[in-house]
N, C-alpha and C positions, 0 to 999 in steps of 0.2 A: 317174599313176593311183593311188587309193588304195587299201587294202588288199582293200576288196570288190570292187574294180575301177570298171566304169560298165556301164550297161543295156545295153553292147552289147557287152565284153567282161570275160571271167572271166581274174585274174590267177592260173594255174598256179604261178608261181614269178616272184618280182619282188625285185629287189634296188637297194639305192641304188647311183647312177651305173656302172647296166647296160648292159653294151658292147656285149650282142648281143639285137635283138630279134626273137623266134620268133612266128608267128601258126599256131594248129591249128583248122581245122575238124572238127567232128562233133555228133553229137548224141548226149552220153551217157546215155543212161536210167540211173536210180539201182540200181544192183542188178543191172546186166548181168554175165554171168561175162565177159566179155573183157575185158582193159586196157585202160586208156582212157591219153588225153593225158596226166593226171595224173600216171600211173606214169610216162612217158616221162619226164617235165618234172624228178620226181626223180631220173632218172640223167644227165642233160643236167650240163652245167658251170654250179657254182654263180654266175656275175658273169653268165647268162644270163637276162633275160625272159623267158617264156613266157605268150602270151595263148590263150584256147581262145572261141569263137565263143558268145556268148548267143542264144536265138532270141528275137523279138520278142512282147512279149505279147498285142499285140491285132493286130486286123487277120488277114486271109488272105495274105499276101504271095505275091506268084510270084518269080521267080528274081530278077528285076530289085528286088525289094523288100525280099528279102534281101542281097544286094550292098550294096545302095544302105544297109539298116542298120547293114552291118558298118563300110565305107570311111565314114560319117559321122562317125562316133567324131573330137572332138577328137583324143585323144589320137596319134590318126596323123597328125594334119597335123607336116610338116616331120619326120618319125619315119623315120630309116632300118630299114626291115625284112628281116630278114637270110633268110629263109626263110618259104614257107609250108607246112603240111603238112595234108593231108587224111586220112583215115579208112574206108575203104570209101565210100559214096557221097558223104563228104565232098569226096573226090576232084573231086569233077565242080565244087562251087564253090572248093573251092582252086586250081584251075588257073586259072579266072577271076578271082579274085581275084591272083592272083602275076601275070597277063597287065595288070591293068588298073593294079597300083602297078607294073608294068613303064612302063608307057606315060607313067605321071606321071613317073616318075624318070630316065627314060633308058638306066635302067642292067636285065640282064634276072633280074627277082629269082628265086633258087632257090624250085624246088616237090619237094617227096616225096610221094607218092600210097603208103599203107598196103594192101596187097592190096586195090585199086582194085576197086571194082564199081558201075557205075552203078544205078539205081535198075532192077529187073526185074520185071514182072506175080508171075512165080511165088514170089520174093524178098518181094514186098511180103505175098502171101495168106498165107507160111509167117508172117511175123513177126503178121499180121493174127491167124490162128487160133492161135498163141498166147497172146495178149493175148485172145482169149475165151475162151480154154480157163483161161486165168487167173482167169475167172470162175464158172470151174463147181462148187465150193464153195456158191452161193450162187445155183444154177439145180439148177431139176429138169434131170433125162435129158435129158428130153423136148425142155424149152427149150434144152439147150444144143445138142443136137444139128439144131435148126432153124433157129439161130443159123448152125453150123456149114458146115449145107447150104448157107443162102443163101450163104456165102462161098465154097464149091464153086462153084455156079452163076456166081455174080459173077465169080470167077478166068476161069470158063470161056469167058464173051462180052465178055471185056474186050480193048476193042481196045490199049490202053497203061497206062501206071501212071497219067498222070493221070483216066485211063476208072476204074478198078478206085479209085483212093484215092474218090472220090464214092460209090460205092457203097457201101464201107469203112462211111465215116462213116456213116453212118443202120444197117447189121449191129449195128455196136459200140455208140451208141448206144443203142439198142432195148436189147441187151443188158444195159448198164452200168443202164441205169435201170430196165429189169426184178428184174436182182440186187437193187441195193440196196432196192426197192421189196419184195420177196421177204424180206430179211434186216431190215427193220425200220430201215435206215440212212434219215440225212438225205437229200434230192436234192442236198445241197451235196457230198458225198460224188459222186455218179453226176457231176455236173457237175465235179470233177475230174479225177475218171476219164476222161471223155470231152475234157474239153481239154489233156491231156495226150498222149491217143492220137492225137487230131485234128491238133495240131501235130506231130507226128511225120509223119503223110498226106501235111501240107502243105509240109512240107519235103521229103518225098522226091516228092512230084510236080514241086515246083519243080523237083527236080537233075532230074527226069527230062525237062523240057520243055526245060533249058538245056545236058544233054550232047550233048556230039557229041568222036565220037576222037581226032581232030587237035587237041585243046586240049591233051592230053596227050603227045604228039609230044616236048615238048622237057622231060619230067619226069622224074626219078628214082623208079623203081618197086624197093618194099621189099618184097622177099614174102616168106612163113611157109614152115613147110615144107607148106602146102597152100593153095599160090597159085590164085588168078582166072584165067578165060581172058584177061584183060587184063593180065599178069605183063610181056607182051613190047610193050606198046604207048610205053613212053617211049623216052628217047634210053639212057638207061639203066638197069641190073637190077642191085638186090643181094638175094642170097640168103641170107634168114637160119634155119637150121635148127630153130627152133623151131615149136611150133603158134599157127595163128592166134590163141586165143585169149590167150596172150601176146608176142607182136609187140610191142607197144607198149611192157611192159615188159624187153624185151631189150635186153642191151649191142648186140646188134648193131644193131637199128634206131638206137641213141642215136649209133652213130658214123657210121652213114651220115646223120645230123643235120649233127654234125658235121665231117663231112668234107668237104660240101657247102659249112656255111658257109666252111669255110678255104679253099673253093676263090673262096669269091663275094669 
């Protein structure tokens, strides 16, 4: 892998003739306050790889089309992988991806699931109405709070997250292309806006079509000190005293990495 990595995976941390290969799912928005894989990857052991999941640029993909981009990557053929780790609803594809380079290998590869949460209706509106309220600089009152409503209503008659991400998209939309249209910006501007939110929808509809509990059955669950009601669904639970939003960069998460691999 070179130093940018490939279209399907970002190299964290890469070293020449690296003995242990790490794989993390998530999806890190730029400017999130919580740690992300990154930070882990710098307290990880330096002779360690660490890859973190690209999403795909074009296309709608469902669960099966992300899978299918990640596991195509040359660089995993014949690639021993010492671990996979997921991220709150990274979760839901990290255990199928650990289940499926299980099946290739023989052998049953380690998974960590990060204060695990699949993908939820009321999870999805909260992060939804944030990302319009991130708009409201460059909306009247009025518009944003119309915005806002429809996304009430939408939460409310939404039978699943992939019912609600559909709806999603056309609230934010509207939105995004109202702001910029309002503020005097490009629509190259509002169509970024919107494909960057979009792909977010679309990857949490996918975990939501493809979780089910027992995938998680034989994982190692890392929680904060304000775990998920999912804390107790792996084979086993480590407890790390810190707040969720640094998990990631805790020593303690890094050695339940580690302690995993030395077991594998």
């Amino acid at each position: 892998m070179t130093e940018d990595g490939t279209s399907t995976w970002r190299p964290l941390r890469s070293a020449p003739g690296a003995d242990t290969l790490v794989l993390a799912v998530d999806y890190a928005l730029t400017g999130r306050p919580e740690a992300t894989f990154s930070d882990l990857a710098s307290v990880l052991p330096s002779s360690w790889a660490v890859w973190e999941t690209r999403q795909p640029d074009t296309g709608r993909p469902d669960a099966e089309g992300y899978l299918d981009f990640w596991l195509s990557d040359p660089g995993l053929s014949g690639t021993r992988v010492d671990a996979v780790l997921g991220y709150c609803i990274g979760g839901v594809f990290a255990a199928e991806l650990a289940e499926r380079l299980s099946r290739a290998t023989g052998e049953p590869v380690p998974v960590l699931l990060f204060d695990p949460e699949p993908p939820l209706v009321d999870g999805l509106a909260t992060d939804a109405r944030s990302a319009v309220e991130g708009l409201g600089s460059m909306l009247t009152a009025e518009q944003l709070r119309d915005a806002l409503d429809r996304l009430d209503t939408s939460e409310a008659a939404a039978a699943d997250v992939p019912d609600l991400a559909g709806e999603l998209r056309g609230i934010y939309t509207t939105a995004a292309r109202t702001a910029c249209r309002s503020s005097g910006l490009d629509e190259d501007i509002a169509d970024q806006l919107t494909s960057a939110f979009v792909r977010y929808l679309q990857y949490s509809s996918a975990a939501g079509r493809l979780f089910a509990e027992p995938a998680w059955s034989r994982a190692t669950v890392v929680s904060s000190a304000q775990p998920t009601r999912w804390a107790d669904c792996g084979a086993d639970r480590v407890d790390c005293p810190v707040p969720h939003a640094q998990l990631l960069a805790s020593a303690c998460a890094a050695d339940a990495v580690a302690g995993a691999v030395e077991l594998y």
